[in-house]
N, C-alpha and C positions, 0 to 999 in steps of 0.2 A: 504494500500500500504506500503510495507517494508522502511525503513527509504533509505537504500542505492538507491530502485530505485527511490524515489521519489529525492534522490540527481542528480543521473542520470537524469532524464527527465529535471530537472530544466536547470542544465547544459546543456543540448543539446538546449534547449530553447533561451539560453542566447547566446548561440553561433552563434545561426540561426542569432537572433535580432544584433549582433554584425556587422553579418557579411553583413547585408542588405544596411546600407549607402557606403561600398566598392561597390557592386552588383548595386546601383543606381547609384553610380560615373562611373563603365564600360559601360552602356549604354549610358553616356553623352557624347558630343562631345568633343574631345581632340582639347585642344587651340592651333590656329595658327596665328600666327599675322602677320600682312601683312603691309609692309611699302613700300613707293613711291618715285622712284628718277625721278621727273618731269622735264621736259623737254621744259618749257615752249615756247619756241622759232621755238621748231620744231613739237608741239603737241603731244608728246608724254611722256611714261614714263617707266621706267624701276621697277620691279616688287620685293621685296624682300620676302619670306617667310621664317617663324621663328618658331620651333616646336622642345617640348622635343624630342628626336629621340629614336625607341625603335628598339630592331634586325628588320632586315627586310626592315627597312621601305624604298620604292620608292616613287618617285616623277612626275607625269604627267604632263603634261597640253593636251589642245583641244581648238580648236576655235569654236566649233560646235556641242559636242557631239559626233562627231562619230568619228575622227579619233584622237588617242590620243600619243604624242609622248613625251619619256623619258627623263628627267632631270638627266646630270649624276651629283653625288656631292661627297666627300668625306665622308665617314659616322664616326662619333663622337665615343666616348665612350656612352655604351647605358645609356640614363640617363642624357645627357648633351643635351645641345639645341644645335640646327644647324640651319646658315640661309644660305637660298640659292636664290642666283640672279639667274633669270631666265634669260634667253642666248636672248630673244627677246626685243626692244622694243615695247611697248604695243600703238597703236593713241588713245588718248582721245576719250573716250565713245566708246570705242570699249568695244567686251564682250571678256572677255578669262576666260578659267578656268582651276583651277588648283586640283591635287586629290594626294593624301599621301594613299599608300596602303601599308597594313603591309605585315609580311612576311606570312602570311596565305590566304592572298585577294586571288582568283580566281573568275572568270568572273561570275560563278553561284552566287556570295554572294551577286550580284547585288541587287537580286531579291528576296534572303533566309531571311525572318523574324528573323529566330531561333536564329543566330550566339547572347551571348549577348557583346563582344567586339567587339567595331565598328571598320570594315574589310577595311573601305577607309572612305577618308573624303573628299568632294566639297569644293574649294572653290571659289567660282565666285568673279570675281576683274571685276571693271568698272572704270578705270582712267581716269579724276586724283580724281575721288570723294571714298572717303572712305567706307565703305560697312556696314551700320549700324548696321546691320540683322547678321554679322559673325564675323568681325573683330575684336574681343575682347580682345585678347591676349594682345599686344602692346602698344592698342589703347583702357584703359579703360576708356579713357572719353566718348566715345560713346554711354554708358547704361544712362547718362544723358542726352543725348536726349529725353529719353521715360521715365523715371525713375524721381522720385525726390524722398527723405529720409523722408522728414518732412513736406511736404507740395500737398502731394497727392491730386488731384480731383478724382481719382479713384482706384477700388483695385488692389492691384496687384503694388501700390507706381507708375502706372501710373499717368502723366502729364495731361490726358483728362479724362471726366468723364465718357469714355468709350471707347471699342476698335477700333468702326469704328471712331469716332471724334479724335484717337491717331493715327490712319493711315490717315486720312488726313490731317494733319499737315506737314509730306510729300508728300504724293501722291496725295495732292488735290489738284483744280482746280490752275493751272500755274505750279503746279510741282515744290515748292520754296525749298526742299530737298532734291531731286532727280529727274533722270531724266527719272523716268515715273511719268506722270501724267492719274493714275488709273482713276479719275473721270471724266479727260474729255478728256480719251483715247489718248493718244499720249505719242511720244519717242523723245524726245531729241538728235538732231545729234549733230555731230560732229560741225558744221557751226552756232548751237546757233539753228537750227528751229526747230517745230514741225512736227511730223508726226502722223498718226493713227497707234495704237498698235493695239498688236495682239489679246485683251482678248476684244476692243470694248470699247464706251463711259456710263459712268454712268449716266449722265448729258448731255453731247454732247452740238449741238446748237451754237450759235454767241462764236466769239472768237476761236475756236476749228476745228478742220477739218473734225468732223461731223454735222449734222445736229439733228435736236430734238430727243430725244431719246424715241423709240417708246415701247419699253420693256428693262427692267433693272432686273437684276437676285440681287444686292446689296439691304440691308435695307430694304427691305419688305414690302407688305400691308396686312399681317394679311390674306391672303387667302390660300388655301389647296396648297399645294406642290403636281403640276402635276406626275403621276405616282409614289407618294410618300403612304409612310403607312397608317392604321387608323390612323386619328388623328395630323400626321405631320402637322405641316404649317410653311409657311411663315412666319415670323412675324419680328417687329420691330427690336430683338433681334439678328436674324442671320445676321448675319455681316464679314469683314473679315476672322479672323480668327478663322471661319468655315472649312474654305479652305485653309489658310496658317500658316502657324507657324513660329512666328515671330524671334527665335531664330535658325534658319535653324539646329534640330536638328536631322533629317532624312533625313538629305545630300541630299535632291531633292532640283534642281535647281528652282526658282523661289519660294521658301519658299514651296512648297505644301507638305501639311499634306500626310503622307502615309496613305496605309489602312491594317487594320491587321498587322501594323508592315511591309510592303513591303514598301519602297519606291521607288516616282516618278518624271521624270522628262520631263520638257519643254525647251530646251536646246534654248536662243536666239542667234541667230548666223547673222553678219553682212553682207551687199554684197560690192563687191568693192567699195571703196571711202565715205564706210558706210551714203550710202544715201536710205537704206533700211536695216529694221530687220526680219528674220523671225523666226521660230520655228520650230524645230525637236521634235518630242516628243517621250520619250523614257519610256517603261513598265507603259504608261498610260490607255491605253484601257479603257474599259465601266464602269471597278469598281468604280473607282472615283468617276462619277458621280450617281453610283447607292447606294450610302450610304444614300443618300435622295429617289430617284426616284426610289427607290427597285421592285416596280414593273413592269418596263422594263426591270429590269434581268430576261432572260427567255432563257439563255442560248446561244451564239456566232450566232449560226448559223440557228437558227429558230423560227428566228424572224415573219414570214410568216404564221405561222400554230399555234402560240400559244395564247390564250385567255388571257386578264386580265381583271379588271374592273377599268370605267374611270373616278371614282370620285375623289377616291384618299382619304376622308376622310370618307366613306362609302363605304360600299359593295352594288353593283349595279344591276341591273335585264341588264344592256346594254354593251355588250362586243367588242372588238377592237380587229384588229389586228395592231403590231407595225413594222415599216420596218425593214429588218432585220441591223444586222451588223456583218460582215467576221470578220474570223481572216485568212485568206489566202490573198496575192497580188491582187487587185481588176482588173488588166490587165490581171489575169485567170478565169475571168468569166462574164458570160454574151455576149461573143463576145471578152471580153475584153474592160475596161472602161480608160477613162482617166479624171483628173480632176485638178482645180488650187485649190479644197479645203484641206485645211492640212489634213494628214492622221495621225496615229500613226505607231511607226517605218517603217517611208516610206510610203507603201501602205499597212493599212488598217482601214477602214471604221471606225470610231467612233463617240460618240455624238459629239465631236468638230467641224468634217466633216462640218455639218451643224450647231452650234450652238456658236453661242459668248458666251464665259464665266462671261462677265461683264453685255455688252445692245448692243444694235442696235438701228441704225436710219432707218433701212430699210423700203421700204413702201409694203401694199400687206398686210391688218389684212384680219384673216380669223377663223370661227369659229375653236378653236384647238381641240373639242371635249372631253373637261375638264370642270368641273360646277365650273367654278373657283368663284361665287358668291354666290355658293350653296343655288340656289333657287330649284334645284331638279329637272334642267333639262337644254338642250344642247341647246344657241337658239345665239342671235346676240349677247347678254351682256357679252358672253364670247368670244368673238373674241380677237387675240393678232397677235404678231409678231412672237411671240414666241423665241425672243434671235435670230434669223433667219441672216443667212451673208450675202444673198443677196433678192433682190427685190422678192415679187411676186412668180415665179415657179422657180426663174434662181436656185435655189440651185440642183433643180432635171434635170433641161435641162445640167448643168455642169459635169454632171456624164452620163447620158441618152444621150442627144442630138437628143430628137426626130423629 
């Protein structure tokens, strides 16, 4: 090789390498910090947000997901921070959220992997408690919650000597960090009490608003993951943040991990007098859950006619078919359906439909037609709940109503 190209190639080399920690900082989330003027008197508080400002950039909020209205502010020199009071007071433990769109954001970029400079940013505020998970900007004592320098039980300069034992330090049983309480399902109102969330109890039983918990999707026993690939399982290991990412860096609300670089969201939205929460769920559909359960992707809409095998960690001589699930309004078919199970965007059908993403206490085991003990064949030892929302049949009689 000539002396000048081998100079060339070095240099192009060095340039790529140069330019790779710029290219991993534009994928990162741009800081916004978030400060609280409490209200303690009247329960409530007033919302401040704090962010370099670059051309472009707007400012949103949403109570809900769905309908989102514009913060006007005076825009800076680009390059300078800007903080903007939001025009609302916020009632304790209410959800609001907030979104920075640049000047390229359009409603496609919701859902487009590709862009690598991040097009909008979430950010979920629950007052008057601080937001561990995003608020870094302002509020850098917050990374020592989870974090310690020199005195680690775990990697990653984590405080526990691992992921699920570091998420429940907050979200464990009483909820003493915030106000869900993941393991034994419940939300925190505004009044001081408990209620049942929407993902279900891990633990459930006395003390808590459910009862025993009869299937748990958390912490594992070591057996095959239903409709999952050769060889997946269960195992002690999957844990948390499988499914969420603990430093919201894919702007999906409720922490969940994107897939393929999409991200998703489960928008909690309050009802009057916030004495209930529920979920919008927005460009979640069946993929999520099919990064494990891969082999009930068999495509949106026919589900009715397609074969898989039901071992999950073997290939099988015994085939199933799986119910289906729409992507069309479920009030266009069938007669037209109605139902109080959550849908995604509105109406339509997904695993959530029927399935808690934590446990259930529901009763009604029934063989699920999975070897989940893989003795090498289908009989009572594999009976469950299956994560199921409600008793017995009600999940199909709330859509059907035979």
């Amino acid at each position: 090789m000539k002396k000048w190209y081998r100079v060339l190639v070095i240099s192009l080399i060095l340039t790529i390498l140069l330019a790779l920690p710029a290219l991993a900082l534009n994928r990162t989330r741009r800081e916004v910090g978030v400060t609280y003027n409490n209200d303690a008197g009247n329960q409530r508080s007033q919302i401040t947000l704090t962010w370099t400002y670059q051309n472009g950039d707007t400012l949103y909020r949403t109570w809900d997901g769905r309908t989102w209205t514009q913060i006007t502010f005076t825009p800076p020199v680009v390059g300078q921070q800007v903080s903007v009071v939001s025009d609302v007071y916020v009632p304790y433990y209410a959800n609001i959220y907030f979104e920075i769109r640049t000047g390229s954001y359009a409603p496609a970029n919701r859902t487009d992997p590709s862009p690598v400079d991040p097009q909008f940013i979430t950010i979920p505020v629950y007052p008057p408690l601080r937001n561990a998970h995003s608020e870094f900007s302002t509020n850098t004592d917050l990374c020592a919650g989870c974090h310690v320098t020199h005195a680690a039980e775990g990697p990653k300069l984590i405080k526990a000597a691992n992921n699920l034992e570091l998420c429940r330090t907050c979200h464990g049983p009483g909820s003493p960090g915030s106000r869900y309480g993941v393991w034994d399902g419940t939300i925190r109102l505004k009044d001081g009490t408990y209620v049942k969330s929407n993902g279900g109890p891990v633990v459930g039983g006395p003390g808590t608003p459910w009862g025993a918990v009869t299937s748990t999707h958390i912490g594992g026993n070591n057996t095959p993951t239903p409709g999952g690939p050769t060889l997946e399982l269960w195992t002690p290991e999957f844990t948390c943040t499988d499914c969420h990412f603990p430093h919201a860096s894919m702007n999906g609300y409720r922490l969940l991990n994107g897939r393929n670089g999409v991200p998703v969201w489960a928008w909690a939205y309050n009802s009057t007098g916030l004495v209930k929460e529920s979920v919008y769920y927005e460009n979640f559909g069946n993929t999520y859950c099919y990064a494990c359960h891969s082999k009930y992707d068999k495509g949106p809409d026919s589900g009715h006619t397609v074969e898989y095998d039901v071992y999950g960690y073997q290939e099988a001589a015994a085939y199933v078919y799986r119910h289906t699930s729409h992507t069309t309004d479920i009030t266009t078919w069938n007669g037209g359906l109605t139902t109080t199970l959550p849908l995604d965007n509105d109406k339509k059908i997904f695993c959530l439909t029927c399935h808690y993403p934590h446990g259930t206490d529901v009763t009604g085991y029934q063989v699920s037609n999975f070897d989940k003990n893989r003795d090498g064949s289908i009989n009572q030892l594999d009976e469950s709940t299956m994560l199921k929302r409600k008793n017995n049949s009600g999940i199909c009689q709330d859509c059907h109503k035979k």
